[in-house]
C-alpha positions in Angstrom: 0.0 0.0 0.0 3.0 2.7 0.6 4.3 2.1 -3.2 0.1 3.0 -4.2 0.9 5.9 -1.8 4.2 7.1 -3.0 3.0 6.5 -6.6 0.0 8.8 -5.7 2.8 11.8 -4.6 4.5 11.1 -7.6 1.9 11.5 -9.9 0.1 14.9 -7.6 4.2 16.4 -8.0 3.7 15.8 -12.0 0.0 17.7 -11.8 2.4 20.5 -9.8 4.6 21.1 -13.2 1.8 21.3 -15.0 0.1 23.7 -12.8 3.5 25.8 -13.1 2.9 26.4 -16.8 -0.3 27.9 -16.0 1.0 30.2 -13.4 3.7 31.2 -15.9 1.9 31.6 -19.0 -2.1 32.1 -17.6 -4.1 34.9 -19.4 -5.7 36.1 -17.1 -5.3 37.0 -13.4 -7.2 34.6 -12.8 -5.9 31.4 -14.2 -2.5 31.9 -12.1 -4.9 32.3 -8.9 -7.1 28.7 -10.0 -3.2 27.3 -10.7 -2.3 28.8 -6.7 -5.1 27.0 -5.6 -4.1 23.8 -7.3 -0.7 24.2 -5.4 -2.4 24.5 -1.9 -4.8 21.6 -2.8 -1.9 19.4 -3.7 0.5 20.3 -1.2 -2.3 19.2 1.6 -3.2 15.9 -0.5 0.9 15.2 -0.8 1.2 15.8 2.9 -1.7 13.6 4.1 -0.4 10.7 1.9 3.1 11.3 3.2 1.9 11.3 6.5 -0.3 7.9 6.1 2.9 6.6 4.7 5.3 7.7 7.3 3.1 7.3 10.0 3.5 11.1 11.4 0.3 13.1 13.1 2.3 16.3 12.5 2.4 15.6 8.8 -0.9 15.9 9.0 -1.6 19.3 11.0 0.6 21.1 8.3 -1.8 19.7 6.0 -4.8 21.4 7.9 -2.7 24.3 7.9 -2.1 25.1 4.0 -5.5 24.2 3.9 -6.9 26.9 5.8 -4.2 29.2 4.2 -5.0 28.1 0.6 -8.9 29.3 1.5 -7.6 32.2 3.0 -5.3 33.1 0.1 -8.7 32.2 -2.4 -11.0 34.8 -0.4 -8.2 37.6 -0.2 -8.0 37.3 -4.0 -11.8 37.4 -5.0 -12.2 40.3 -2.4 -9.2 42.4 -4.2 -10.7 41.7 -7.6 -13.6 42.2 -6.7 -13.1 45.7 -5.1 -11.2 46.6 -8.4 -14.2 45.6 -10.7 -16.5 47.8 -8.4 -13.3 50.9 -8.8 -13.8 50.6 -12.9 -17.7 50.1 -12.7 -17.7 53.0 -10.8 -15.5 55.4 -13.0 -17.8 55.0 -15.5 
């Protein structure tokens, strides 16, 4: 079951490049925001595996953490672009 587990890192590491193309060529704001969001996803789902694997709690409560800092990132984005959608709606 650890090689299904360590396969499983491998393979979320790989979905990490890809996600590093986005954030370097992305269009739009938002794409390298969806792609930061894909990094705080797959750094907790790396963490919990390596945890399960290794057999460490603590592994684990970093998870949690990057989890509640990969929302907190997502809602400090969508109320900055937000506020600067209202700014341009509002000058004209």
């Amino acid at each position: 079951m650890e090689t299904f587990y360590l396969v499983l890192v491998l393979f979320l590491l790989l979905n990490l490049a890809a996600g590093m193309w986005r954030v370097l060529l992305g269009p739009t704001a938002a794409d390298r925001m969806m792609a930061a969001q894909l990094f705080g996803t797959t750094a907790v789902a790396v963490l919990l595996l390596l945890g399960q694997v290794e057999g460490r709690s603590a592994l684990h409560d970093v998870a949690f953490v990057f989890a509640l800092l990969s929302a907190v990132t997502a809602v400090a984005f969508v109320r900055r672009a937000w506020s600067e959608q209202e700014k341009k709606h509002d000058s004209k």
